[in-house]
Wavefront OBJ file of the C-alpha trace (Angstrom):
o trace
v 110.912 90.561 107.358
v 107.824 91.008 105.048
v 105.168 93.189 105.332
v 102.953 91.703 103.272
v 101.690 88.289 102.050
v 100.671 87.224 98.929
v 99.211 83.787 98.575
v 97.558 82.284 95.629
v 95.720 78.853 95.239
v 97.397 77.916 92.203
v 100.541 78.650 90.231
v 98.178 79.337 87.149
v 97.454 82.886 89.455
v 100.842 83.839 89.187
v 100.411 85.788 86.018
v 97.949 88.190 88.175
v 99.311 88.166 91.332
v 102.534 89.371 89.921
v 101.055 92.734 89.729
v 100.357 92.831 93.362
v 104.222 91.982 93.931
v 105.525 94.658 91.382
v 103.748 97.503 92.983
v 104.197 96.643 96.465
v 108.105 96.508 95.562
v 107.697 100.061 93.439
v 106.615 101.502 97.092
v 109.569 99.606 98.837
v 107.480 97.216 100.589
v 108.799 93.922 101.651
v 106.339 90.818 100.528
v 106.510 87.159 100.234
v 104.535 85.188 97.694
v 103.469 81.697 98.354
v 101.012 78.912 96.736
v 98.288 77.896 99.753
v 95.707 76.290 98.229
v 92.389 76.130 100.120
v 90.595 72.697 99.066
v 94.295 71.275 98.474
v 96.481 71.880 100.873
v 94.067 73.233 104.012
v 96.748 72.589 106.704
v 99.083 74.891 105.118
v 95.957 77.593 104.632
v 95.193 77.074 108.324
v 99.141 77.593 109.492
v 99.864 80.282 107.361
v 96.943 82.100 108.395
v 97.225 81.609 112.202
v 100.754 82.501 112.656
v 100.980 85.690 109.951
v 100.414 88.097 112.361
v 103.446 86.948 114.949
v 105.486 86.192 111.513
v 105.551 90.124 110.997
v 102.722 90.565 108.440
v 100.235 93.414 108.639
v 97.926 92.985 105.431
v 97.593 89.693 103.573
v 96.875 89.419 100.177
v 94.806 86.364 98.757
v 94.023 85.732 94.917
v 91.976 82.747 93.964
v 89.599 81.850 91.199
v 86.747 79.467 91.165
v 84.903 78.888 94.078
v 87.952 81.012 95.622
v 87.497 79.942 99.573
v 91.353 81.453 99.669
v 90.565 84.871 100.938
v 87.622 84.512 103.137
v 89.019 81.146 104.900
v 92.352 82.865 105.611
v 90.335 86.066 106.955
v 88.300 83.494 109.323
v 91.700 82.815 110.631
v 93.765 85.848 111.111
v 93.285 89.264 112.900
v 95.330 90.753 109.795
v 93.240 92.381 107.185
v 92.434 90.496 103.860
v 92.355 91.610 100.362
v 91.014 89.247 97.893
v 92.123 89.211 94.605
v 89.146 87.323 92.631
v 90.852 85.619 89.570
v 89.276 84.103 86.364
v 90.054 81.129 86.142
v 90.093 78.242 83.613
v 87.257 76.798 85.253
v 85.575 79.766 86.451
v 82.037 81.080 85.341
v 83.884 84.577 83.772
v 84.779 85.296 86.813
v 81.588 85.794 89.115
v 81.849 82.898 90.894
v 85.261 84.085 91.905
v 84.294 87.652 92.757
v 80.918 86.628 94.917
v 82.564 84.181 96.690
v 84.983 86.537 97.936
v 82.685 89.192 98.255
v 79.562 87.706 100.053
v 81.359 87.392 103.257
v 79.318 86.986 106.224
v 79.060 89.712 108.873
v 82.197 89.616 110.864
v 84.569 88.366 108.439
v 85.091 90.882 106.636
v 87.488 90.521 103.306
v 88.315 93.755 101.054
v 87.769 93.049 97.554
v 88.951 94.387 94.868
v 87.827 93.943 90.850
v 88.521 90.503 88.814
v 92.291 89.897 87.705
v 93.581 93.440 90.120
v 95.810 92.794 91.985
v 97.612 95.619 91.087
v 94.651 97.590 93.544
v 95.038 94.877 96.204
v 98.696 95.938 96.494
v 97.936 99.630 96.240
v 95.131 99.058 99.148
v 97.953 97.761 100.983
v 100.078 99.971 100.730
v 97.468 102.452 101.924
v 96.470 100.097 105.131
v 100.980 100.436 105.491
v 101.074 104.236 104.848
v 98.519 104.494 107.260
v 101.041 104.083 110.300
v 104.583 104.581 107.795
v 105.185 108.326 106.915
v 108.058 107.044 104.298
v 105.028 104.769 102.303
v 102.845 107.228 102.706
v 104.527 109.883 100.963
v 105.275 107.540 97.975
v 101.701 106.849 97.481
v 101.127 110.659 97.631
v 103.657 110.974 94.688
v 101.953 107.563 92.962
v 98.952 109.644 93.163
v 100.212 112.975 91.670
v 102.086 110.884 89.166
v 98.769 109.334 87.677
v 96.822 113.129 88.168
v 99.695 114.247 86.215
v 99.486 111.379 83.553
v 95.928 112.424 83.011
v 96.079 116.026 82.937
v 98.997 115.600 79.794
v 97.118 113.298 78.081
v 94.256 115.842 78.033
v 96.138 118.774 76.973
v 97.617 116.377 74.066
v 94.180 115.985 73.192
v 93.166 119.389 72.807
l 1 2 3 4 5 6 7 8 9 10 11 12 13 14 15 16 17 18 19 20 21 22 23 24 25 26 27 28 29 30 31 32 33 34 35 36 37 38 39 40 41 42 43 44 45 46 47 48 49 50 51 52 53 54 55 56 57 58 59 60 61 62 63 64 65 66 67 68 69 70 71 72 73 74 75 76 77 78 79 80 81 82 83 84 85 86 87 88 89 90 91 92 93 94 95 96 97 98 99 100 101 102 103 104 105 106 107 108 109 110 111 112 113 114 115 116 117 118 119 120 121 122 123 124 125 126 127 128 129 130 131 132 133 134 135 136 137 138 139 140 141 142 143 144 145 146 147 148 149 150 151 152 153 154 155 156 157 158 159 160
């Protein structure tokens, strides 16, 4: 049963959202990725978001780009948490339309953001919100984390 869900309003997210997928399997957490498109198909928004929570899910990840209703529609709609992923888009303003639509959620529904195109941090963040109450994830993102402090530290002493 998955842990996590990844949704995306189009296919042309994939590219990005990917990244969420890859590090969420690198920690041995179990995800599924669907398309759920907010303006396009808001039936399947509304479904998916009511009934993730008795599906098995504990964090939901949304990327969109544009006016990106994805994330803060689906957080109106389930007691999970949220992370959006804001994406820049083809039709997107570079990207700030995506990010401050996300972003400027009103008070109550709350939806963590993270920087354009990173989903790679959306799966990290949950990962964290898992570790929180899994000792086994948690130690891997310990290790993730002395893995990069160790990246950085060589890369400094090949620099002196």
């Amino acid at each position: 049963m998955a842990e996590v869900g990844i949704i995306m309003g189009s296919i042309s997210d994939l590219p990005i959202m990917q990244d969420a997928a890859d590090i969420l399997k690198e920690f041995g957490i179990s995800y599924e990725m669907n398309i759920v498109s907010a303006h396009r198909t808001p039936e399947l928004m509304f479904d998916y978001a009511k009934n993730a929570h008795s599906r098995g899910l504990k964090v939901i990840i949304a990327g969109a780009g544009g006016a990106a209703h994805l994330p803060g529609m689906t957080a109106s709609l389930t007691p999970l948490p949220v992370i959006g992923v804001p994406v820049k888009s083809s039709n997107s303003i570079d990207g700030w339309d995506s990010i401050l639509s996300i972003l400027q959620m009103p008070n109550g529904i709350p939806v963590a953001t993270v920087a354009l195109n990173a989903a790679k941090n959306a799966g990290i963040l949950a990962a964290k919100i898992i570790g929180s109450s899994n000792p086994e994830v948690l130690i891997k993102l310990m290790d993730y984390m002395e893995e990069m402090k160790s990246k950085v530290l060589e890369s400094a002493e090949k620099l002196k």
